[in-house]
C-alpha positions as CSV (number, residue, x, y, z in Angstrom):
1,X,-10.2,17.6,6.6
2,X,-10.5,14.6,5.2
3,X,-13.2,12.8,3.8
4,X,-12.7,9.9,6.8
5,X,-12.5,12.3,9.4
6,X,-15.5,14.5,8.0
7,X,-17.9,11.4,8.2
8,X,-16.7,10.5,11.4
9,X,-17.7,13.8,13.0
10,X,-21.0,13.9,10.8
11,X,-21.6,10.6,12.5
12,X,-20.5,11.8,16.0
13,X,-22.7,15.1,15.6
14,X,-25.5,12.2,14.6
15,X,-25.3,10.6,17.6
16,X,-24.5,12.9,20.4
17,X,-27.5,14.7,19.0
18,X,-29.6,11.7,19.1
19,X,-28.3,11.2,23.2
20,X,-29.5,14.8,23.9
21,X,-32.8,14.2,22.1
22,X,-33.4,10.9,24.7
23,X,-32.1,12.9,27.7
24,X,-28.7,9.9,28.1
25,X,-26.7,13.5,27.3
26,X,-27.6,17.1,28.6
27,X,-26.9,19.9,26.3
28,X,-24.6,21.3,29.5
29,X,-22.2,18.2,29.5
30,X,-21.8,18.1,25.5
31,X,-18.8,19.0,25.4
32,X,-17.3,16.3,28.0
33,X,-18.8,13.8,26.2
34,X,-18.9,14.7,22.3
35,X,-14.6,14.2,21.7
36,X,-14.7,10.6,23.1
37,X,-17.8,9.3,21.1
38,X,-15.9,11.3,18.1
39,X,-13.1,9.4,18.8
40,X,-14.3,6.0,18.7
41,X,-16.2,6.6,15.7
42,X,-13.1,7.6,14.1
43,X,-11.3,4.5,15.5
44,X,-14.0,2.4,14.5
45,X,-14.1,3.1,10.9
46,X,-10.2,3.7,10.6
47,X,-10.4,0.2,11.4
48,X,-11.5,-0.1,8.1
49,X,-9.2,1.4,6.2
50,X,-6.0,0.4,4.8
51,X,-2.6,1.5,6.8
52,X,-5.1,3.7,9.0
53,X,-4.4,5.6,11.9
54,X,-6.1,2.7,14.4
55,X,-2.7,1.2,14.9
56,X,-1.2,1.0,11.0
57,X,-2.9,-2.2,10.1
58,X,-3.8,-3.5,6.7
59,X,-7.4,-4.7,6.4
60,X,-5.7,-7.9,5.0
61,X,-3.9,-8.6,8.1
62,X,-6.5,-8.6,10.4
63,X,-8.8,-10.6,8.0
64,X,-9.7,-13.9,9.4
65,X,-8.0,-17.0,7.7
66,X,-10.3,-19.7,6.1
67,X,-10.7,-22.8,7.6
């Protein structure tokens, strides 16, 4: 696994567990809900990242020009 991917499910782990703590999550519907928060995590910083897997992008590309 990749270091990208490793943090991305650290972070998911972070938060679902967070969600079950406040009650927004019950420990019987984890598993419904943990891959899609995972996923968007991993979108999110992929975004990120050079040629990543959120669509092949460069970060330069999707910079904003100056004005």
């Amino acid at each position: 696994m990749d270091k990208l991917k490793a943090a991305a499910l650290q972070a998911a782990k972070e938060i679902v567990v967070k969600f079950v703590e406040t009650g927004r999550i019950s420990p019987a519907n984890f598993a419904e809900n943990f891959a899609p928060i995972y996923n968007e995590v991993l979108r999110t910083i992929s975004a990120g990242e050079p040629e990543s897997a959120a669509g092949g992008e460069t970060a330069k590309a999707r910079k904003p020009k100056d004005v």
